[in-house]
KEPADREN-93941 format. One line per field, with one value per residue (C-alpha): residue number from 1; x, y, z. Coordinates in steps of 0.25 Angstrom, whole numbers, plus 5000, padded with zeros to 4 digits. Example, Ala and Ser with C-alpha at 12.3 -4.5 7.8 and 13.67 -1.06 7.14 Angstrom:
2
nr c(1 2)
px c(5049 5055)
py c(4982 4996)
pz c(5031 5029)
// end
This chain:
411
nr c(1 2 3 4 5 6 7 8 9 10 11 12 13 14 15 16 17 18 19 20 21 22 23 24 25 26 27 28 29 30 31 32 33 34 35 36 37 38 39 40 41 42 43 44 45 46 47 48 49 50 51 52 53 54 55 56 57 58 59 60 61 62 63 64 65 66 67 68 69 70 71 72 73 74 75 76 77 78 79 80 81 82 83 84 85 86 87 88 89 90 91 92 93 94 95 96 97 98 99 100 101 102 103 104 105 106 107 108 109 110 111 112 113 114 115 116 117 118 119 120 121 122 123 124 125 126 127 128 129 130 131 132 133 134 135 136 137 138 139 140 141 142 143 144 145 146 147 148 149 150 151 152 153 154 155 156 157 158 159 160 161 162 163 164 165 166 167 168 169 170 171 172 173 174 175 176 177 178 179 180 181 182 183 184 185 186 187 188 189 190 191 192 193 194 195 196 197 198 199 200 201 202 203 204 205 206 207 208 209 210 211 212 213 214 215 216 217 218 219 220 221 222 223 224 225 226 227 228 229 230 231 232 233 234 235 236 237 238 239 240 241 242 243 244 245 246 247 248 249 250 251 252 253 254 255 256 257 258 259 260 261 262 263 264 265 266 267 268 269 270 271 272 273 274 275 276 277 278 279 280 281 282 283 284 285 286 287 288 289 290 291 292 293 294 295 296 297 298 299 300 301 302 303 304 305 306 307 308 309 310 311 312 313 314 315 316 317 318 319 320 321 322 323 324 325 326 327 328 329 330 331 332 333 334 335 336 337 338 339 340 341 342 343 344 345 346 347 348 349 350 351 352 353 354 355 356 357 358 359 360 361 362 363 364 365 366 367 368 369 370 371 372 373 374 375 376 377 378 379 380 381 382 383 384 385 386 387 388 389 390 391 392 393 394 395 396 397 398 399 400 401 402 403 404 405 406 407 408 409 410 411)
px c(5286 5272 5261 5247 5237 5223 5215 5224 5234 5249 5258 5271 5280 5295 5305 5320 5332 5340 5343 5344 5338 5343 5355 5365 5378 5391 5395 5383 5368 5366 5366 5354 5347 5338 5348 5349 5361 5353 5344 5331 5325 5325 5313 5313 5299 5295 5280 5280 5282 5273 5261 5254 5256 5250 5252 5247 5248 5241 5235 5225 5217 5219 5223 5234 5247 5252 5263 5270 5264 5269 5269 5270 5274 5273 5281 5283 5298 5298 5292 5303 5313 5319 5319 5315 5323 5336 5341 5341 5354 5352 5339 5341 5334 5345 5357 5369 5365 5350 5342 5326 5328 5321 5323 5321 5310 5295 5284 5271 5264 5252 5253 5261 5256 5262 5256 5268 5281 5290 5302 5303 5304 5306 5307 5302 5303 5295 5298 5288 5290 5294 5300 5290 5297 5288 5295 5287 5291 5288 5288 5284 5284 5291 5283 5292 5305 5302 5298 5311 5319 5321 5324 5336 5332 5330 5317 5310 5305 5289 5284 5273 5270 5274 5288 5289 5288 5297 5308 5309 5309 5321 5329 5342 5337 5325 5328 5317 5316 5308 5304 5296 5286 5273 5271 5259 5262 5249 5250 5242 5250 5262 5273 5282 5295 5298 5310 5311 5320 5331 5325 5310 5303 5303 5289 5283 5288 5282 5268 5270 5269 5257 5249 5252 5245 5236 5240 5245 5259 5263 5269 5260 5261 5273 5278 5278 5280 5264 5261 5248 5242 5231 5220 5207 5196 5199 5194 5199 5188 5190 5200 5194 5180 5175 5164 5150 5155 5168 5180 5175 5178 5180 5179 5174 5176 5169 5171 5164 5175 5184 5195 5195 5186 5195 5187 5201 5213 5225 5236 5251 5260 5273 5281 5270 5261 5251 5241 5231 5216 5203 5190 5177 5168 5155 5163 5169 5155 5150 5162 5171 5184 5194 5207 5218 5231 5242 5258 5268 5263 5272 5264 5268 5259 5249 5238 5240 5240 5228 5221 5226 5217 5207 5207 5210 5199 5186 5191 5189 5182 5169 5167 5166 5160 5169 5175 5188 5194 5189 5197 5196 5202 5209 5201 5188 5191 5194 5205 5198 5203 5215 5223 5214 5216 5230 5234 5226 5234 5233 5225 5218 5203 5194 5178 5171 5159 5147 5135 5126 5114 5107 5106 5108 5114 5116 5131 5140 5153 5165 5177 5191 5205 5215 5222 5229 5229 5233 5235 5233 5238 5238 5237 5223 5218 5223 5215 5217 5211 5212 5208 5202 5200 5191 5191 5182 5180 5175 5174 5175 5165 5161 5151 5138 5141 5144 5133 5133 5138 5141 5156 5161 5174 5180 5193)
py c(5163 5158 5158 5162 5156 5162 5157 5165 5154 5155 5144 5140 5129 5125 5119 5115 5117 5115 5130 5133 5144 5147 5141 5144 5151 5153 5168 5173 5166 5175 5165 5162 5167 5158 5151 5137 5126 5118 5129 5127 5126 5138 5133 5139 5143 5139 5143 5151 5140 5127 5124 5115 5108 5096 5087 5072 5069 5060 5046 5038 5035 5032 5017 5022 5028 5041 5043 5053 5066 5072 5086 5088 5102 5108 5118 5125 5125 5132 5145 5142 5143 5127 5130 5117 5109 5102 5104 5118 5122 5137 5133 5139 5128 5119 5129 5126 5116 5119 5107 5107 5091 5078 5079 5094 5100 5106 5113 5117 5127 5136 5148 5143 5130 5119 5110 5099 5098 5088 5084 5084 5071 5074 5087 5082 5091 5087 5097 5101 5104 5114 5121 5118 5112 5109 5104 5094 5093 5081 5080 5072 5072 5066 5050 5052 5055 5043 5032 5034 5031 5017 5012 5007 4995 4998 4993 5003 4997 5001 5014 5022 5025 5039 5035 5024 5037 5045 5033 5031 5046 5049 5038 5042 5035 5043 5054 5063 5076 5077 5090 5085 5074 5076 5061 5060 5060 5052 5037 5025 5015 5009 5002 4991 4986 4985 4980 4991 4986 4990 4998 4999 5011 5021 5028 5013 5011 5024 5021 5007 5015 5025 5012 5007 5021 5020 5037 5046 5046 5057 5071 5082 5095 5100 5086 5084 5070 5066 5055 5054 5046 5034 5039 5038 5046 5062 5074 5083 5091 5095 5105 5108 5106 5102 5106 5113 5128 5124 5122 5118 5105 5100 5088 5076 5062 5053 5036 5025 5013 5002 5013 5013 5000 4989 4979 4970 4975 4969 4975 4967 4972 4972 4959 4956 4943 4944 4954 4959 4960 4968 4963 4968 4958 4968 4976 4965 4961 4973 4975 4964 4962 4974 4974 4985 4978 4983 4977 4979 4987 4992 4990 4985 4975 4965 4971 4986 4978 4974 4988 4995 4984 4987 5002 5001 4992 5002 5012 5005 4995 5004 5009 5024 5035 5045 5059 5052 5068 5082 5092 5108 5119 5131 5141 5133 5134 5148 5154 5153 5137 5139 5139 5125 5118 5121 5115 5101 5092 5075 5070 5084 5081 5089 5088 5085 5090 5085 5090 5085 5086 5074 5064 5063 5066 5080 5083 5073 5078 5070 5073 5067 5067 5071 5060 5067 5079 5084 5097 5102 5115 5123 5138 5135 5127 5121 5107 5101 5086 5080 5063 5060 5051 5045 5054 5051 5064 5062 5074 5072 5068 5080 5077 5083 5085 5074 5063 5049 5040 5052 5053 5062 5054 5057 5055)
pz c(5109 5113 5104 5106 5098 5096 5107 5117 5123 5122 5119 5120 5114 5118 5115 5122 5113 5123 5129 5143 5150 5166 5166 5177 5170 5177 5180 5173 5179 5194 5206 5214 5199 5190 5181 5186 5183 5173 5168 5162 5147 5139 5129 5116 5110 5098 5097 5087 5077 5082 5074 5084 5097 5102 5115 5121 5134 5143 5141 5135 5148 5161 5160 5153 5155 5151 5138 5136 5133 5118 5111 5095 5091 5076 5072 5060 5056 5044 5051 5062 5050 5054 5068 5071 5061 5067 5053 5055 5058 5061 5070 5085 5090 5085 5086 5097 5107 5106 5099 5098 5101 5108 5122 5123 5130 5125 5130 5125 5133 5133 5141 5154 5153 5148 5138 5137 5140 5136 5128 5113 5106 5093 5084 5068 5055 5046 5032 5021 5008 5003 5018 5027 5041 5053 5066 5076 5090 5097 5113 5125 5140 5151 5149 5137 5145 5154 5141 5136 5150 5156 5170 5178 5186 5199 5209 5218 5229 5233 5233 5229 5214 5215 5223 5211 5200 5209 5210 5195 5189 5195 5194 5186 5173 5173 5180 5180 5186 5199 5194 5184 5191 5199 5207 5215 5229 5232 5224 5227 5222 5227 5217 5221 5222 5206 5198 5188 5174 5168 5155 5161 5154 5163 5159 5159 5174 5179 5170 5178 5192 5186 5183 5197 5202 5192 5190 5180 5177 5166 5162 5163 5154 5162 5158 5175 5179 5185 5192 5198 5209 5206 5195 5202 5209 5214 5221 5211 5203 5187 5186 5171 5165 5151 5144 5147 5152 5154 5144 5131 5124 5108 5110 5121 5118 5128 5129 5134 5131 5137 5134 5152 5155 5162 5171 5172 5176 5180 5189 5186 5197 5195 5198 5207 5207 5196 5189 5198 5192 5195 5187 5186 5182 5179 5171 5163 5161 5155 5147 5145 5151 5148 5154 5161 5163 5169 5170 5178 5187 5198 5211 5226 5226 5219 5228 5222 5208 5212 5218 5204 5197 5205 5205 5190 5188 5195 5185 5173 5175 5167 5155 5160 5151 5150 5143 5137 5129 5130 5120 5122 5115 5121 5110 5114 5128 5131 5138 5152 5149 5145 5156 5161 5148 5147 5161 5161 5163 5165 5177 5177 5181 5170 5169 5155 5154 5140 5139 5128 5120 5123 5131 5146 5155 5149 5153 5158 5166 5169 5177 5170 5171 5159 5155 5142 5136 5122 5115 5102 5099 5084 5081 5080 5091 5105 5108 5123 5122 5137 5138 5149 5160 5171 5185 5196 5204 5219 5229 5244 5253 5262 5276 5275 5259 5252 5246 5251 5239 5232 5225 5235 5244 5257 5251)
// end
């Protein structure tokens, strides 16, 4: 059953044996009722016994792209009496046709929100002396689903990025569920006519077409499919604020490095002619040359090769100053967060706010977007770290209203 630990939030942790709940049954489920033909998962709780929870999702920066999120459970065995152990014939997790197996489902939630869901990878005993038993559950998201499948060749011909996405998850040797995918309806980028082969990674293919948008392509903590349209400059405001007043932080790390600074940056479209290559002399001056270069990439045309250089390129081509991790606690934060905190999720816009002691200027505030998040949860603490990344925020330019030069846009 859920578990609510001292700072007021509830938690629950589950697990797929394989049972069904909702399952249409001849002469005994009522038409036009609830049950359905393939039923749904009837999740069995095992709360009671974890130790401490932790997930990784997200990616290292925003010249990256995303892995595959994970989850590591603890649980005490002994105090489940061997419910964990697969050696444990008399375990009801392991009785019948019910396994606690790789491939079944998890979840790790907090109230109603989810925290990560996923499929479990691997389910480790490790014994001590004399009869202690511990159980760790590994898991991971959908990336992992699509790392381990390979294409059929086949060549679409040219379309958009998201139509590109939307043409290889459902082919039948991938076969992922529309249900399950959130696909920008708005790209920028085209993809061209490309000779997939035999045995091509399928998550490699689609990180190729997230490249080409130069956007996100990841799981979310529904473990949705999400891709999102060309990272750059929004009207959004922060949806959560850091700092001051606001929710309280443990820990800021700030960076000032090459970690994001490319002043070269060559585009090679796929099969297309050669690499394409945006400089910046002044940068590479100051700095020295530093390189982002990119293979393979699956665009219509060299000319689009050479627009990504070039947006790539006024991105990074500085050094910029910026908040790189900010971590919080839900005891730190309150319960008035909790509900906030819990519900960020990847290419959420959040504001970071420092004030200091000395020096000038006094506060410094910065608007960023959450490239990964992890969780830390024990009997004693819930930690929620959320790596950063650049955002440059504009709001529209009103008549009468707006400043001249200011950073307010028409569009």
């Amino acid at each position: 059953m859920p578990k609510t630990l001292k700072w007021g939030q509830q938690y629950s942790v589950l697990v797929d044996v394989g049972a069904i709940a909702d399952a249409f049954i001849l002469d005994q489920s009522t038409l036009d009722g609830t049950d359905t033909l393939d039923g749904s998962t009837d999740f069995f709780d095992v709360t009671e016994y974890v130790l401490n929870v932790s997930v990784q999702r997200g990616r290292q920066n925003q010249t990256t792209q995303f892995g595959p999120g994970t989850v590591q459970i603890t649980a005490d065995d002994r105090a489940a009496d061997r419910l964990f152990d697969p050696l444990n014939e008399t375990s009801e997790l392991y009785s019948g046709d019910f396994d606690l197996a790789p491939g079944r489902q998890v979840k790790v939630m907090a109230g109603t929100a989810n925290l990560f869901v996923g499929k479990i990878t691997d389910v480790d005993i490790q014994y001590g002396l004399p009869n202690l038993s511990f159980c760790n559950i590994t898991g991971a998201d959908a990336l992992a689903d699509l790392g381990n499948l390979t294409l059929t060749a086949f060549t679409p011909s040219q379309q958009s990025t998201s139509d590109r996405v939307n043409t290889i998850l459902p082919r039948p040797e991938v076969s992922f569920s529309t249900a399950n995918r959130d696909i920008t309806a708005s790209p920028s980028a085209t993809c061209g006519t490309v000779a997939y082969q035999d045995n091509a990674n399928v998550l490699q293919m689609l990180q190729g077409v997230a490249y080409a948008e130069d956007g996100r392509f990841f799981a979310n903590r529904d473990n949705t499919l999400v891709f999102d349209s060309r990272v750059s400059f929004s009207f959004s405001t922060a949806i959560a604020n850091f700092g001051g007043t606001n929710i309280p932080m443990l820990d800021l790390a700030g960076g000032y490095g090459a970690e994001t600074l490319y002043n070269r940056v060559s585009v090679a479209v796929d099969s297309i002619g050669s690499a394409q290559v945006s400089n910046d002399t002044t940068s590479q001056g100051k700095y020295g040359i530093q390189t982002l270069s990119l293979s393979s990439v699956p665009l219509a045309t060299e000319a689009a090769g050479s627009a990504l250089a070039a947006n790539l390129l006024s991105k990074y081509k500085d050094p910029v100053v910026r908040f790189d991790n900010v971590t919080t606690s839900l005891q730190a934060a309150g319960t008035s967060n909790f509900n906030t905190l819990l519900t960020l999720d990847v290419g959420d816009i959040i504001s970071v706010t420092r004030t200091y002691t000395g020096g000038s200027p006094a506060t410094v505030t910065q608007d960023v977007f959450i490239e990964a998040i992890a969780h830390a949860i024990t009997p004693t603490d819930h930690r929620i770290t959320f790596t950063l990344g650049q955002a440059q925020l504009f709001t529209q330019f009103i008549l009468n209203s707006s400043t001249l030069d200011s950073d307010d846009r028409l569009t």
